[in-house]
N, CA, C and O of each residue as an XYZ file, in Angstrom:
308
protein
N     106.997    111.529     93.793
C     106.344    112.694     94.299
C     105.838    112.366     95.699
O     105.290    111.289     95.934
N     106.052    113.420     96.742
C     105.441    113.097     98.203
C     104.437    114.175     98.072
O     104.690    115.293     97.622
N     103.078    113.702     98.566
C     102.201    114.576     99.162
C     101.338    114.357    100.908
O     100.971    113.306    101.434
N     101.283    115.128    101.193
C     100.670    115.253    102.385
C      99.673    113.982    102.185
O      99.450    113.582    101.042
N      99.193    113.476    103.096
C      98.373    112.509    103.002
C      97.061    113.175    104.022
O      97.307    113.818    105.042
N      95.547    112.864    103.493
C      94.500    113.081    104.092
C      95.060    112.579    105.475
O      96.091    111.925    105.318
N      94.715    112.689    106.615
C      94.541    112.554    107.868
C      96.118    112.342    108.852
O      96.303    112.145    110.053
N      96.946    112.475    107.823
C      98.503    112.540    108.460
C      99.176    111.957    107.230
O      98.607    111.755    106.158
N     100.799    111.642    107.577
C     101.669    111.160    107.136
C     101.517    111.636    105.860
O     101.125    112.781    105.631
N     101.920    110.501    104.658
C     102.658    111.410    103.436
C     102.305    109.884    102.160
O     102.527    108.731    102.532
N     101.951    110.080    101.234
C     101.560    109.630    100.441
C     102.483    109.889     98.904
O     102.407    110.794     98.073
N     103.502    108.450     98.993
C     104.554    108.189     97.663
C     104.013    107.644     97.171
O     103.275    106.703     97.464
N     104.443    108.467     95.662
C     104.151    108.334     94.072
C     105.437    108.298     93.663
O     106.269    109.158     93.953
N     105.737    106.859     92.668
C     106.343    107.356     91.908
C     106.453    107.263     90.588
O     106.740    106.145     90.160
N     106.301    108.147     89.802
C     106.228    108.926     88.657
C     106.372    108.247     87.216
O     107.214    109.139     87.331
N     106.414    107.770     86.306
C     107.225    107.727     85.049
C     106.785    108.203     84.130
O     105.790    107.698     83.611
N     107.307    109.210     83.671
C     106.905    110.689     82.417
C     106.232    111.577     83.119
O     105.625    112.442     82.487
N     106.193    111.578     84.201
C     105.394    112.649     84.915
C     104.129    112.170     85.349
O     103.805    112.398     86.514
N     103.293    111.487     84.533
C     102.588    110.653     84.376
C     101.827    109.492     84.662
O     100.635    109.459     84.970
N     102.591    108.567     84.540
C     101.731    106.979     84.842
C     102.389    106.665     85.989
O     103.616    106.568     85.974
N     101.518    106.424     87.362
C     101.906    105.877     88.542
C     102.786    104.592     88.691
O     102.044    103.793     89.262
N     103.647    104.160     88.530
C     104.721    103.138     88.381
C     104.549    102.083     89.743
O     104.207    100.901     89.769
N     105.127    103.495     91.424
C     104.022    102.710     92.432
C     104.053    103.574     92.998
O     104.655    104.602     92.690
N     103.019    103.270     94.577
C     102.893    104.144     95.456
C     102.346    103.222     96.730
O     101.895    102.076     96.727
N     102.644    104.535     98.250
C     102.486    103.716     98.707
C     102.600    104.597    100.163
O     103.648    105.243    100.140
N     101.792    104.827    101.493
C     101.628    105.800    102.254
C     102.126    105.261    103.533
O     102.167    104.129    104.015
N     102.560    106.656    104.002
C     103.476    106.155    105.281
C     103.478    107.284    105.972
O     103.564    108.385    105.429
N     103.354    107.051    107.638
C     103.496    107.769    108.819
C     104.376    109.091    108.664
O     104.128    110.292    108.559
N     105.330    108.433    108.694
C     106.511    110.078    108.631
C     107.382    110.017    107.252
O     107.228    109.262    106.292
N     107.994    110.673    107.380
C     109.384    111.237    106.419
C     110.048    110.103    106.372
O     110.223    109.390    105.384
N     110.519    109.899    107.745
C     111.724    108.763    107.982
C     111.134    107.538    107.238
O     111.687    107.076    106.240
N     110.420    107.220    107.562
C     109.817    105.948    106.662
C     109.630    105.786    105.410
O     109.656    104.705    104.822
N     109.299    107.556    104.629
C     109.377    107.250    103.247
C     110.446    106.964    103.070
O     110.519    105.824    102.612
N     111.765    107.630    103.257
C     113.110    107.729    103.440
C     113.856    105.782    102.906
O     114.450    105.275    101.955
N     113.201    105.282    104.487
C     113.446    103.896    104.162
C     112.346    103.158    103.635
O     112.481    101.943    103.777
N     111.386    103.493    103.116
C     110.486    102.339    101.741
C     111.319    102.551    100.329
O     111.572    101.671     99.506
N     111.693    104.005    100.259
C     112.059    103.753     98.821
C     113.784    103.323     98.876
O     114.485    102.947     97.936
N     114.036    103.457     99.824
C     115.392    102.629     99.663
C     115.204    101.040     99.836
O     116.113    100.346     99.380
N     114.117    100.394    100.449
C     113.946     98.953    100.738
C     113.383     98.594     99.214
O     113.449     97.475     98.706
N     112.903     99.593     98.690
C     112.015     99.093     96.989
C     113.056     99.278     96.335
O     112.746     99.153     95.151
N     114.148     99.513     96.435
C     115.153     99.339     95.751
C     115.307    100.891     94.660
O     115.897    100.918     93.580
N     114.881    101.596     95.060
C     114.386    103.002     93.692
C     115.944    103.680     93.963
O     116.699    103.616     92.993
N     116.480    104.324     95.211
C     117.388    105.029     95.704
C     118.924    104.306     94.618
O     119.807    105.082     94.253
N     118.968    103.112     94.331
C     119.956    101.914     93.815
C     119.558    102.191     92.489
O     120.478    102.665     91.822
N     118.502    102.054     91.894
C     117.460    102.759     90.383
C     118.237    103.794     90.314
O     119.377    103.681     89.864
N     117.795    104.848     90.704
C     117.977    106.041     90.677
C     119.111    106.659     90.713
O     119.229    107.635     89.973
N     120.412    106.204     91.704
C     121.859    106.478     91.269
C     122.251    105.848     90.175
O     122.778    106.537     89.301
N     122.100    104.464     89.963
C     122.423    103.876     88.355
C     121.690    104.843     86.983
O     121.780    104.554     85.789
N     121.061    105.887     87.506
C     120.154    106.438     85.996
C     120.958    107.947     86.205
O     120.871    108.793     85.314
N     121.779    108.221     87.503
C     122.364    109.628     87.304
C     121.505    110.333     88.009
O     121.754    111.538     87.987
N     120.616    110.033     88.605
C     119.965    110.718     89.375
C     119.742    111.147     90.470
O     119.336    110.181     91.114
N     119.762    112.375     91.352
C     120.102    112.717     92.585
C     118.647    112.188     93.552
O     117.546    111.826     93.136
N     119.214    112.329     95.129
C     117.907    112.173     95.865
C     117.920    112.946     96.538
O     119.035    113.317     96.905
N     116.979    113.485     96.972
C     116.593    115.004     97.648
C     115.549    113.811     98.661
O     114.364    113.538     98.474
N     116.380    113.334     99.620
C     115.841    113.402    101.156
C     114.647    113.895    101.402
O     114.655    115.125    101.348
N     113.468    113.364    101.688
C     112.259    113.847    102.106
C     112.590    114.301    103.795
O     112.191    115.431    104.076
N     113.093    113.734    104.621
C     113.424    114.441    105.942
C     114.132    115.616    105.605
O     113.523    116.537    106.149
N     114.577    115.818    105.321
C     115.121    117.709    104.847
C     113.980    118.430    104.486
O     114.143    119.622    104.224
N     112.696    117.885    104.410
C     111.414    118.658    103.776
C     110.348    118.539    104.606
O     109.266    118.828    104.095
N     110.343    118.115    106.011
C     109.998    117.883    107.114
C     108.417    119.311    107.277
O     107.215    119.288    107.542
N     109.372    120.240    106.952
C     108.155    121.581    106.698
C     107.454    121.956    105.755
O     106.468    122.676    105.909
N     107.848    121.536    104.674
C     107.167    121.464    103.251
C     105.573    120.779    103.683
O     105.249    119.804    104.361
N     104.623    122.053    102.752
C     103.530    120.702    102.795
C     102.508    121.868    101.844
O     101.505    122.544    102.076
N     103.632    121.583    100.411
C     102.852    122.000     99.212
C     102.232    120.795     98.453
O     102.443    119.645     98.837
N     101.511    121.057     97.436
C     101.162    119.745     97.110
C     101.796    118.404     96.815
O     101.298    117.361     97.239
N     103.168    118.445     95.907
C     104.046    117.688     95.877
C     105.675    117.815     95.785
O     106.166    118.715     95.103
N     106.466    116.916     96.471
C     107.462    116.791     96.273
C     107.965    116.516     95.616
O     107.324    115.504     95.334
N     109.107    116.529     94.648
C     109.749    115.649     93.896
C     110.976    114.786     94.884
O     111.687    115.221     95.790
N     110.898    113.704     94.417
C     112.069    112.755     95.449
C     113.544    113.117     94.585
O     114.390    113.948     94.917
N     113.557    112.096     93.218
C     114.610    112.163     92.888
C     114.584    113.316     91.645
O     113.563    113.612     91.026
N     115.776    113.839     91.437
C     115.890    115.144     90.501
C     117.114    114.813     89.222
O     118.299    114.521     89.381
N     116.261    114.995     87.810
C     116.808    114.591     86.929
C     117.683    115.256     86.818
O     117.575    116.407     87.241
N     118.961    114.808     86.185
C     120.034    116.073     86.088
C     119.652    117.053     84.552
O     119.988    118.220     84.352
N     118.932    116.228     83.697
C     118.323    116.468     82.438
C     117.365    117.726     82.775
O     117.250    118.462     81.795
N     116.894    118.012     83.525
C     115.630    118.702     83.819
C     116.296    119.774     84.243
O     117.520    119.867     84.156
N     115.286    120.961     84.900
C     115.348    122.165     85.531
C     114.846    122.025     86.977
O     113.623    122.047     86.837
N     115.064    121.916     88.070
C     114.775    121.962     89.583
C     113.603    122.726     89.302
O     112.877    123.102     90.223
């Protein structure tokens, strides 16, 4: 999940069951979340589980409370 972060940038969560914070971890722009969760290895996770990634720079204007990063194919968007 991305959310706006108090005083700028953007504040990653990520998720397991919706639930329990697994990790997180705040960063300047988009681009950077972009490359933390590919350097944490999640993006490599996340295609091995079938799971798509929805690009936080494509969401550049978004600034509802949270994002979802990756999108289960199991689920409903």
């Amino acid at each position: 999940m991305a959310c706006p972060a108090f005083g700028g940038g953007w504040h990653i969560s990520l998720l397991q069951a919706g639930v329990v914070v697994r990790d997180c971890f705040t960063v300047v722009g988009l681009d950077a979340a972009d490359r933390g969760l590919q350097e944490r290895g999640y993006l490599s996770l996340a295609s091995a589980m079938g799971r798509d990634w929805d690009r936080l720079t494509r969401r550049r204007g978004d600034q509802r409370g949270g994002t979802p990063v990756f999108l289960d194919p199991g689920e409903d968007a």
